[in-house]
ZATI-783073 format. One record per atom (N, C-alpha, C): x, y, z; residue in three letters. Coordinates in steps of 0.05 Angstrom, whole numbers, plus 5000, padded with zeros to 4 digits. Example, Ala and Ser with C-alpha at 12.3 -4.5 7.8 and 13.67 -1.06 7.14 Angstrom:
<sites>
526448865156ALA
524649105156ALA
526449345156ALA
525749555142SER
527349795143SER
525850015157SER
</sites>
This chain:
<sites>
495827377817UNK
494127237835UNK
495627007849UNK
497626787828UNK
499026717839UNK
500726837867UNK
501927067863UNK
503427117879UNK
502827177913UNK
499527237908UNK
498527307934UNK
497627087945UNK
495926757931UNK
496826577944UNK
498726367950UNK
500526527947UNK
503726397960UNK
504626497982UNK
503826847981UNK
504226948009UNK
502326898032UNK
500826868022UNK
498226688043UNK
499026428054UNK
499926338040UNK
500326068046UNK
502726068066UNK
504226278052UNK
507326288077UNK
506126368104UNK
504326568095UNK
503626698126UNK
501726518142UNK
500426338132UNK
498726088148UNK
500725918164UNK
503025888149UNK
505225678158UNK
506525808176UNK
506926068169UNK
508126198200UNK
507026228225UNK
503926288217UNK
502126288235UNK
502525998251UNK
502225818238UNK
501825468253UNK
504125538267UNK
506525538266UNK
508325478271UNK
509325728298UNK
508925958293UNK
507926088324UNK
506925968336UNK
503825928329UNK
501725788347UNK
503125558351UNK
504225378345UNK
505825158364UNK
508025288375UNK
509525458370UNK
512125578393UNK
510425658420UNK
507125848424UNK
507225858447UNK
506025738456UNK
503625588442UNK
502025388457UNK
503425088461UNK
505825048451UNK
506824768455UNK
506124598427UNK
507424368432UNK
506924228413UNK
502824078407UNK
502624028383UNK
499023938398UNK
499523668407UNK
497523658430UNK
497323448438UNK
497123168434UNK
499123008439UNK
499022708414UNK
499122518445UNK
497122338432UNK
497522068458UNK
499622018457UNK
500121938492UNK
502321778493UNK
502621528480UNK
505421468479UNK
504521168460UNK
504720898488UNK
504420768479UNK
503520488503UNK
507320398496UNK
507820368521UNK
509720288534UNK
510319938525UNK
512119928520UNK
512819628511UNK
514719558536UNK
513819278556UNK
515219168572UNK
517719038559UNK
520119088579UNK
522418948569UNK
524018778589UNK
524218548583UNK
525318398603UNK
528318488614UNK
529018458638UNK
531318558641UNK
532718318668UNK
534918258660UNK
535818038678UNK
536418158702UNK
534918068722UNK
536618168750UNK
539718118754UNK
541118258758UNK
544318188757UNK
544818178797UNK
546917958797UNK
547217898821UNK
548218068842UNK
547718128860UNK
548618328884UNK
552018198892UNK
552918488887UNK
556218408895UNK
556118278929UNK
558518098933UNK
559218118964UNK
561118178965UNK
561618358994UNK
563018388996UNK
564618209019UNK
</sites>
């Protein structure tokens, strides 16, 4: 009995794991963007 739920269990995991190869990964929010200061650097002259 063991043995058949182990193969169940493999075949659930293969299953997920198809089902994410063709449907994509599942859907996860984006995460919120963290602002970063950034120094304007001076325009060359020429």
């Amino acid at each position: 009995m063991d043995y058949i739920e182990k193969v169940l269990e493999k075949l659930k995991e293969w299953a997920r794991k198809l089902v994410g190869t063709l449907l994509g990964p599942e859907s996860q929010p984006e995460p919120e963007l963290i602002p970063i200061p950034v120094n304007n650097p001076r325009r060359r002259s020429r």
